[in-house]
Backbone bond lengths (Angstrom), bond angles and torsions (degrees), N, CA, C in turn:
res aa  C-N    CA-C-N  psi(-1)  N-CA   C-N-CA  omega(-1)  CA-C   N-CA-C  phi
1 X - - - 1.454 - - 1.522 108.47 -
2 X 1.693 115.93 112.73 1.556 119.47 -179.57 1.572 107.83 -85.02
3 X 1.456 119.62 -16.00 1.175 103.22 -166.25 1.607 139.70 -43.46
4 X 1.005 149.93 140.84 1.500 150.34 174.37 1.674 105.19 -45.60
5 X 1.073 130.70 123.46 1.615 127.62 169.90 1.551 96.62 -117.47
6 X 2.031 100.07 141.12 0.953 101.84 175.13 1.606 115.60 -81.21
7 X 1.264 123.31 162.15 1.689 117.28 -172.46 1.298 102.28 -112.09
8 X 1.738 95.18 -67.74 1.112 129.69 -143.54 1.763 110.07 -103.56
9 X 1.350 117.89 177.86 1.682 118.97 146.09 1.377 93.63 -82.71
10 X 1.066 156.58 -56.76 1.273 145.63 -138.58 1.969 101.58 -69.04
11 X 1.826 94.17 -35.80 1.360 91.06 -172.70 1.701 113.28 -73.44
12 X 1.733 118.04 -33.73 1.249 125.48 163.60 1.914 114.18 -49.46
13 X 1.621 113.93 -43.24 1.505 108.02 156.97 1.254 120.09 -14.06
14 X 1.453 107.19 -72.37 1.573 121.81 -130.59 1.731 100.82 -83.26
15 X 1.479 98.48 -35.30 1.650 114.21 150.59 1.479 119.43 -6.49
16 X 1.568 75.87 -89.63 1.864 106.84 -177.27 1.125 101.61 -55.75
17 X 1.183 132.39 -48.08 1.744 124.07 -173.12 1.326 107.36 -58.45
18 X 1.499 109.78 -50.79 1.999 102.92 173.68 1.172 145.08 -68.94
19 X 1.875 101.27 -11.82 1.398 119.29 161.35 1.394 106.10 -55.18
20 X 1.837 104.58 -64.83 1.428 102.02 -156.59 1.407 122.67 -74.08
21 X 1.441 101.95 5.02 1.694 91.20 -179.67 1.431 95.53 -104.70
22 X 1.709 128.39 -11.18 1.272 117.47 -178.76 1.940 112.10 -80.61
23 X 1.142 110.24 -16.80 1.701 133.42 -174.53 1.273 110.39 -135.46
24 X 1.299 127.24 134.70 1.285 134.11 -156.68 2.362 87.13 -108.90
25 X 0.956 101.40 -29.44 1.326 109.95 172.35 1.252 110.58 -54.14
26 X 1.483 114.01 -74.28 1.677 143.71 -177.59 1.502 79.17 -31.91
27 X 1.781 117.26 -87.04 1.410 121.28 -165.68 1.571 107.73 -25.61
28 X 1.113 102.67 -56.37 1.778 107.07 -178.02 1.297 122.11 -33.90
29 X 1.271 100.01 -56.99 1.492 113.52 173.08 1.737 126.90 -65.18
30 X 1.126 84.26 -25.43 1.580 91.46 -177.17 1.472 109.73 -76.15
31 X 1.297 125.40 -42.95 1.497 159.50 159.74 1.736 86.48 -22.82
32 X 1.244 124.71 -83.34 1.267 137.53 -141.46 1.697 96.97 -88.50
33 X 1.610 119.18 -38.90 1.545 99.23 -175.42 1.817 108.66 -94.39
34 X 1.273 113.25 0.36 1.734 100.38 150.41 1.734 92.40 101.01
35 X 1.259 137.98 -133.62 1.658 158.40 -174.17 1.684 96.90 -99.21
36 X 1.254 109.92 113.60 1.615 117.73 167.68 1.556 112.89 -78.15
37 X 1.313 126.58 145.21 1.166 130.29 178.95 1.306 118.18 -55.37
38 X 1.559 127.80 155.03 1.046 125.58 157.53 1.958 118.29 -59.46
39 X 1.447 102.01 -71.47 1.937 113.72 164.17 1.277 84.24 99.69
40 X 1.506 150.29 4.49 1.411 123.24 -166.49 1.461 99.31 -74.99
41 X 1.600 98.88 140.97 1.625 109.07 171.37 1.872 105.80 -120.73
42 X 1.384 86.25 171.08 1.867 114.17 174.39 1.935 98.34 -36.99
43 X 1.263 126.84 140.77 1.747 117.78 149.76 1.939 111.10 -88.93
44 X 1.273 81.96 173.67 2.103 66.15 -179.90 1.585 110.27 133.99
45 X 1.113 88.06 170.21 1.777 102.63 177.14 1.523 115.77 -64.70
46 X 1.573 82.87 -50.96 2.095 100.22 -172.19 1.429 89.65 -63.82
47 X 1.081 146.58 -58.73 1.287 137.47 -172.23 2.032 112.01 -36.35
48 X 0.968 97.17 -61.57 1.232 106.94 -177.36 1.846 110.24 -58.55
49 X 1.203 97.15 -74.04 1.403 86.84 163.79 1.195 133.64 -57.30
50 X 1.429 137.16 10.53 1.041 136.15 158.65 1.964 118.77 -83.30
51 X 1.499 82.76 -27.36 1.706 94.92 179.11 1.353 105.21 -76.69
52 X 1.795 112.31 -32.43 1.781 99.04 171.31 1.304 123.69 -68.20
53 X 1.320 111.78 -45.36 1.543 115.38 174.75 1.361 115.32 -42.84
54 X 1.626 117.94 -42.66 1.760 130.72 177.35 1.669 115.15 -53.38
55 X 1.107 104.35 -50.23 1.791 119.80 171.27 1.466 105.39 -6.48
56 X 1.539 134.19 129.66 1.432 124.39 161.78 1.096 113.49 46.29
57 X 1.550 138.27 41.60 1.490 123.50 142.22 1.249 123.46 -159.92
58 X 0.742 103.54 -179.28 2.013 101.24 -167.40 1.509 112.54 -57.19
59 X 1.287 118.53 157.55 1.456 144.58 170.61 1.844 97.30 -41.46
60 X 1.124 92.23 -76.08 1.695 93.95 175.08 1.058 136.13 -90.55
61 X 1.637 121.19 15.82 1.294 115.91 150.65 1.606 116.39 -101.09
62 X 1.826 118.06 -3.16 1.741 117.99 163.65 1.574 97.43 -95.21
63 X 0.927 137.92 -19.33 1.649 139.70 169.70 1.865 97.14 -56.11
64 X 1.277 100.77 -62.91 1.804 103.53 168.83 1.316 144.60 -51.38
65 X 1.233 108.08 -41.87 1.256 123.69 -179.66 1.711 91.26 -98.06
66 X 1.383 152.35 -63.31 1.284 124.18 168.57 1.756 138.37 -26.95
67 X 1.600 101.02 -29.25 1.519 116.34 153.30 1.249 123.11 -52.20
68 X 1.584 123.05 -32.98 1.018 105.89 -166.84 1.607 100.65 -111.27
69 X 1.191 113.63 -9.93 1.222 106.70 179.05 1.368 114.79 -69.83
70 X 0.995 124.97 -37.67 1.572 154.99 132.73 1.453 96.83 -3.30
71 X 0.947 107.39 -118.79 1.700 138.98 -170.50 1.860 89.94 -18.29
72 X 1.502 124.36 -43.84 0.758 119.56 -172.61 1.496 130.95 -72.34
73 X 1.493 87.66 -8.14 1.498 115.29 -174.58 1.861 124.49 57.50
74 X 1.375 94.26 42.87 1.583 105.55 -178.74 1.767 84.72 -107.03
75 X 0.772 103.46 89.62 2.137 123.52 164.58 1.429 109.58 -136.28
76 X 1.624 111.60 26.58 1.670 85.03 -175.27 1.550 74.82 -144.90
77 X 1.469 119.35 164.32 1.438 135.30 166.73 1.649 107.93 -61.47
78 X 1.174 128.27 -22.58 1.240 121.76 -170.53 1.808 101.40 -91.02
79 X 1.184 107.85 -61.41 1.131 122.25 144.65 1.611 115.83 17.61
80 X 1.570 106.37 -109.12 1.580 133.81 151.09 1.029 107.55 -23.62
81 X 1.405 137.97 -70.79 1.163 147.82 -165.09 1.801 126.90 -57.56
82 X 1.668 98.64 -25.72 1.651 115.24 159.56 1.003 99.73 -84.61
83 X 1.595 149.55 -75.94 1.300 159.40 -110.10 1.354 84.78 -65.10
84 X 1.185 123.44 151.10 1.882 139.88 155.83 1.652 115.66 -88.49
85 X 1.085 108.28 121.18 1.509 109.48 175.61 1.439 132.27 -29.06
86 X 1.514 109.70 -28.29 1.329 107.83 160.56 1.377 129.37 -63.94
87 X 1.725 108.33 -53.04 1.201 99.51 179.71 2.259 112.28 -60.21
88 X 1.178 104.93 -31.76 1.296 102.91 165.69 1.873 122.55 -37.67
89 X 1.258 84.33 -32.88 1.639 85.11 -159.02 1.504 92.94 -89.54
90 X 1.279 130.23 -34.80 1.135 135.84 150.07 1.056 142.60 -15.11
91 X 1.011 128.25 -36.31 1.333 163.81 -150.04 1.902 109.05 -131.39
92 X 1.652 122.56 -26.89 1.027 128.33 161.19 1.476 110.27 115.72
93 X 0.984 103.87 47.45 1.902 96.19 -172.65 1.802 78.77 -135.47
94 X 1.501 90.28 144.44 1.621 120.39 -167.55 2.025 92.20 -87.40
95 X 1.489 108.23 154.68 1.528 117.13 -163.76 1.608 79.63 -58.09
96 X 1.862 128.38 -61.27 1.411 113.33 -163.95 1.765 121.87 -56.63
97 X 1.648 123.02 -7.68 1.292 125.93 -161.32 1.852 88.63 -92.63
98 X 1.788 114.29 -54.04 1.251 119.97 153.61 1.552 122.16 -31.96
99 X 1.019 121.03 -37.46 1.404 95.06 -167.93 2.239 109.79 -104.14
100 X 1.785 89.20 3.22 1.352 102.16 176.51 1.164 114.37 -101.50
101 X 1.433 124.17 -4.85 1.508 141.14 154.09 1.768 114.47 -74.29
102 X 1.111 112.23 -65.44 1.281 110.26 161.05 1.640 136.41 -26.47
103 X 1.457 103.18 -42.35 1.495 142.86 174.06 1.823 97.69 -57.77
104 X 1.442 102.44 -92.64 1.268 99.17 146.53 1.794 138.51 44.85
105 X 1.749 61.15 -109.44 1.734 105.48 -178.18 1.502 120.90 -41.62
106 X 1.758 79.43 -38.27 1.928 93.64 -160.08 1.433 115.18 -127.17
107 X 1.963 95.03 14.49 1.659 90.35 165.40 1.815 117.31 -90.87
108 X 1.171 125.78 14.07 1.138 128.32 161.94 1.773 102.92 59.97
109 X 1.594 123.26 58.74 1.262 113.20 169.54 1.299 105.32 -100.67
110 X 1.491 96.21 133.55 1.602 116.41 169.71 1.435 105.41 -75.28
111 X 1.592 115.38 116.93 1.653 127.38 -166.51 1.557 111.08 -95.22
112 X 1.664 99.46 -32.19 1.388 81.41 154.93 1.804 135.63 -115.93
113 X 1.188 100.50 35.22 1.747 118.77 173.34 1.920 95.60 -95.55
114 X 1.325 119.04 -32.22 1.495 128.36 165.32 1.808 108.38 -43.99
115 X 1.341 99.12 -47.02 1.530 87.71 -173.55 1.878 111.47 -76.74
116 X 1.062 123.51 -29.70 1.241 130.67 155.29 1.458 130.50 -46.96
117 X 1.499 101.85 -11.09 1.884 110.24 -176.10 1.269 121.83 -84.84
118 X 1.395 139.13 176.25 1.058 120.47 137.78 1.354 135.03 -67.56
119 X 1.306 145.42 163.25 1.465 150.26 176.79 1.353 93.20 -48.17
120 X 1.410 120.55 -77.84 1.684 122.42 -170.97 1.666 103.61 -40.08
121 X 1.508 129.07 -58.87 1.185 140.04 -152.69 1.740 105.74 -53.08
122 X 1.556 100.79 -45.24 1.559 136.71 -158.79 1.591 99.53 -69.23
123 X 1.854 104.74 -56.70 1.467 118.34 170.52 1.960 111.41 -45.88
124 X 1.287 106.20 -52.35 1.450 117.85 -171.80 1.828 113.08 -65.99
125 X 1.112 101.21 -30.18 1.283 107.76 -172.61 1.489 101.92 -88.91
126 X 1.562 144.90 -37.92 1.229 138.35 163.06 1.179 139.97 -55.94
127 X 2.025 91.60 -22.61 1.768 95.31 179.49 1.502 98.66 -94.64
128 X 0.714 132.03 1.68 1.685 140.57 173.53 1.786 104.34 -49.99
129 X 1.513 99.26 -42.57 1.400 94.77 178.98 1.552 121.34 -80.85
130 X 1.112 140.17 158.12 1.243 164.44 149.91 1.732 107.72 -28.51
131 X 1.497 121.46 102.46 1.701 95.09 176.47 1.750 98.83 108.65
132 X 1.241 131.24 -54.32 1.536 140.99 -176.64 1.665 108.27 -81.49
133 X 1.176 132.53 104.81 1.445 137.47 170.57 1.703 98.43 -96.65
134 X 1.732 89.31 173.50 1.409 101.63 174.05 1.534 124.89 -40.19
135 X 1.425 101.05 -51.56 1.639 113.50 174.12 1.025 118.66 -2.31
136 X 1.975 83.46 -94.25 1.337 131.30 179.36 1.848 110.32 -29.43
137 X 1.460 100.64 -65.61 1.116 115.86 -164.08 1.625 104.62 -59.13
138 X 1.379 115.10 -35.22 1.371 114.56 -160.56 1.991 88.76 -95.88
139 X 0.636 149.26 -11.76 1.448 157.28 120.12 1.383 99.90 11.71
140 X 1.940 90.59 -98.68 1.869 107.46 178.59 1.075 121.42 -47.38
141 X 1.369 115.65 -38.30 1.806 99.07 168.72 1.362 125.78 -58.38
142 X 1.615 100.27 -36.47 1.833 91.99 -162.45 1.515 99.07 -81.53
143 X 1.435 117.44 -29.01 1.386 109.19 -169.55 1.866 116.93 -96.53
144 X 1.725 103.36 -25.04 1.723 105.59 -159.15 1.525 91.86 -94.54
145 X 1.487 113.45 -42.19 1.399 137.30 175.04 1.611 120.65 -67.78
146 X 1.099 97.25 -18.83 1.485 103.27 173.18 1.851 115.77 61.17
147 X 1.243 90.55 26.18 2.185 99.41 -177.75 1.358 106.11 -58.98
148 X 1.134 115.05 139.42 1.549 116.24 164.08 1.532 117.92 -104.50
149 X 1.189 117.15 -21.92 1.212 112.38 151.71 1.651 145.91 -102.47
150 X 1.412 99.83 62.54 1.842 103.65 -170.41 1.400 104.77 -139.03
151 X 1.143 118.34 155.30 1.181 122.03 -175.02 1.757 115.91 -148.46
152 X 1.071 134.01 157.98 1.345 140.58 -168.25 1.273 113.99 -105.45
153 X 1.052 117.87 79.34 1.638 118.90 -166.73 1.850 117.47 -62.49
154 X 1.159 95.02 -40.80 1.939 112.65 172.40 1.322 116.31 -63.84
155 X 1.348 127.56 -10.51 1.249 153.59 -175.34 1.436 113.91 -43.95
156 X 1.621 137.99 47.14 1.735 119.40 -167.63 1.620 118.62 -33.47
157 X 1.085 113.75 -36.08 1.788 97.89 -177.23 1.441 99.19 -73.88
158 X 1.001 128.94 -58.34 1.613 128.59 175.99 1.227 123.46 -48.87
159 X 0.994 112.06 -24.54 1.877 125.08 163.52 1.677 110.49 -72.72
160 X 1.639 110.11 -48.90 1.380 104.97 -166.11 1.666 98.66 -86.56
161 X 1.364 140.48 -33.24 1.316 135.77 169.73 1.870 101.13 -62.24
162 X 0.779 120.02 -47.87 2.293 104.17 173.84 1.568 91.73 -44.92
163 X 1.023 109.38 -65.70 2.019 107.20 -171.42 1.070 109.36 -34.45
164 X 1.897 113.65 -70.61 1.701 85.10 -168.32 1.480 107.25 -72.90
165 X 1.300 140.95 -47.71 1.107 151.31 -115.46 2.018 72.86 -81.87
166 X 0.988 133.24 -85.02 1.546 139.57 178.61 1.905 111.02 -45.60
167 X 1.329 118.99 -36.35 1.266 101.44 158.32 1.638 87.94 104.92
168 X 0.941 132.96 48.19 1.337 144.19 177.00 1.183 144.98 -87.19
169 X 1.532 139.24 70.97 1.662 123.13 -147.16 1.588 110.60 -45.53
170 X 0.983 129.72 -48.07 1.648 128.14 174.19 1.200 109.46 -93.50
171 X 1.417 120.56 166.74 1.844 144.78 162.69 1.421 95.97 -67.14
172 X 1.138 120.80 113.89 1.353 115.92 148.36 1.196 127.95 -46.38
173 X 1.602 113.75 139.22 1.767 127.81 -177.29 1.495 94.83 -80.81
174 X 1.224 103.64 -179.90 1.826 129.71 170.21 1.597 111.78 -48.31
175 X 1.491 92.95 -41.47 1.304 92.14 -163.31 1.763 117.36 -87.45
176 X 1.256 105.19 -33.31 1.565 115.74 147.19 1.644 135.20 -37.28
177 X 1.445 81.76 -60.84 1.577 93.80 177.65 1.938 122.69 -79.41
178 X 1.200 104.43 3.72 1.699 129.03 175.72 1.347 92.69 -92.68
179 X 1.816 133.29 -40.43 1.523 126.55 -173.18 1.492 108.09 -90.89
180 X 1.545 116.64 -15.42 1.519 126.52 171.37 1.117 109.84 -62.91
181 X 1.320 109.95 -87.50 1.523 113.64 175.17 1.577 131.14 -47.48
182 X 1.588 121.80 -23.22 1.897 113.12 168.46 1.922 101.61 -33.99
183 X 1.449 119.85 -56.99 0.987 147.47 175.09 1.517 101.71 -1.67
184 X 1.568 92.22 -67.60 1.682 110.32 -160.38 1.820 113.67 -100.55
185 X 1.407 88.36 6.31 1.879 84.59 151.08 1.704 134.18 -93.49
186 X 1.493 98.30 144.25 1.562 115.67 48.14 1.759 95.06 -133.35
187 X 1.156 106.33 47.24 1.566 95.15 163.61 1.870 111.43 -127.20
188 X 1.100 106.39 55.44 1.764 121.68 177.21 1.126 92.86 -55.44
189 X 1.619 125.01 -53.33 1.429 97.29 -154.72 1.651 121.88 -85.33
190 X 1.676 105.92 1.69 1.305 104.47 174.27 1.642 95.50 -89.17
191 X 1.036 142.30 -21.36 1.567 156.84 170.17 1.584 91.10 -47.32
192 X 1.288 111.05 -61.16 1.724 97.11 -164.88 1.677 100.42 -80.67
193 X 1.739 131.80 -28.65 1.425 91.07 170.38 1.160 125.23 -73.07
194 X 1.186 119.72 -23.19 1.396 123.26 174.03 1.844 110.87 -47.77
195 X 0.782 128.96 -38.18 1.616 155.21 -173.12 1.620 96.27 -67.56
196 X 1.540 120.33 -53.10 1.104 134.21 -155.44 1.833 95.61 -71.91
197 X 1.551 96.98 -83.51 1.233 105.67 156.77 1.532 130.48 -10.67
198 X 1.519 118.74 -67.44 1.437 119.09 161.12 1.321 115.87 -40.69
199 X 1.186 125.82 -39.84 1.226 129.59 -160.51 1.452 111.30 -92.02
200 X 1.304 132.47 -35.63 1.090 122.41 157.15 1.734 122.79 -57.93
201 X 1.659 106.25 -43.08 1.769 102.23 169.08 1.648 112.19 -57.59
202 X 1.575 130.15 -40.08 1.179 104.36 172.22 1.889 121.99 -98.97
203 X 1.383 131.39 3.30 1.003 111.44 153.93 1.660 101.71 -77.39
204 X 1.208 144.04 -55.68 1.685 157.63 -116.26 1.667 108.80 41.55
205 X 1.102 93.27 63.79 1.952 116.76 164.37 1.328 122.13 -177.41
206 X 1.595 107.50 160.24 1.305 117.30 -145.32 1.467 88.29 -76.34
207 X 1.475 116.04 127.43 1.982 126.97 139.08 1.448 122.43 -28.58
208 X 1.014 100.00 -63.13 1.864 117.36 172.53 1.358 145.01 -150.13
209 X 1.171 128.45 142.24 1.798 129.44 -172.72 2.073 86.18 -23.74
C-alpha cells in the first residue's frame, strides 16, 4: 500500500498549500478558516462501534450511551459477541444498533491487514458489514487510517459548504461531488477538512460529531 498517510499537522499543511494554489477558491477558504485540524482517531473495533452506537442521535445522547458501553467493557468483538441483547438494550442501543453490533462482532475484520489495503479495498471491505455505510467507512480511513486521499461524498455539510464556497444554485448530489473532488487529489481528504472547516465559519456550527 503506497498511499500518502496523514501523520502530522505539518502533513495536513502541505495539503492546504496544494489545494490553494491548485483553486484560487480552496485558497480562499483556507485564508479565512486559519490551521485545519489534524482529526486523527483510535483504528479498531471500538472505533467502529462507536460510530454505530452515534447513528441517528444526538451528540449527547451517543456521548452517553458510548459511556456505558464502555464502562461495560463491550469494545472488543468477543466482548459483543457474548453480551445478550438485553443487557445491550440496557445499556441503550436500539434492537437495529444491536443487531449492527452483533454484525460487527462476527464479521472478523483484520484491523491491522486494513492498514495494508487500499482506501477503495478498506472502503469495500467495511461496508460488507451490516450497520457500516460509505460514510462511516470513508470516516475510518480518512481519520483512523490516516488516508490522504478520500473523501465523503454523502457528507451534508460538505455538500452544503461546495455550494456556497463554488457559488452553486443547488447542493451537490454524490454524484457531483465524486466529479468535484477527482479535482483535489490526491489530497481529498485535506479538501474535505478544509470543506468542513468552511462550513462551520459560514454556518457557525459544527459539520460533524
Amino acid at each position: 500500500m503506497t498511499e500518502r498517510i496523514i501523520e502530522t499537522l505539518a502533513d495536513v499543511e502541505e495539503g492546504a498549500e496544494a489545494l490553494a494554489a491548485l483553486c484560487p477558491r480552496l485558497g480562499a477558504a483556507r485564508a479565512l478558516c486559519g490551521e485545519l485540524p489534524l482529526r486523527r482517531k483510535p483504528e479498531g473495533f471500538a472505533e467502529l462501534l462507536s460510530a454505530i452506537v452515534s447513528q441517528q442521535v444526538s451528540v449527547a445522547s451517543a456521548n452517553a450511551i458510548w459511556g456505558r458501553v464502555a464502562a461495560a467493557g463491550l469494545t472488543t468483538p468477543e466482548a459483543v459477541a457474548q453480551a445478550t441483547e438485553e443487557s445491550l438494550r440496557e445499556l441503550g442501543l436500539s434492537r437495529q444498533k444491536i443487531r449492527y453490533a452483533k454484525a460487527l462482532a462476527a464479521a472478523g475484520i483484520d484491523f491491522d491487514g486494513l492498514r495494508e489495503m487500499p482506501s477503495e479495498a478498506v472502503i469495500a471491505r467495511l461496508t460488507e458489514v451490516a450497520g457500516i455505510g460509505h460514510w462511516t467507512a470513508e470516516i475510518y480511513a480518512m481519520f483512523s487510517l490516516g488516508r490522504a486521499d478520500v473523501f465523503a461524498h454523502n457528507d451534508l455539510a460538505l455538500q452544503e459548504a461546495a455550494r456556497v464556497l463554488y457559488g452553486l444554485e443547488t447542493r451537490p448530489k454524490e454524484r457531483q461531488m465524486r466529479e468535484m473532488a477527482q479535482a483535489w487529489s490526491p489530497w481529498r481528504s485535506v479538501a474535505a477538512r478544509l470543506l468542513w472547516a468552511y462550513y462551520r465559519v459560514e454556518k457557525q456550527r459544527e459539520g460533524i460529531r
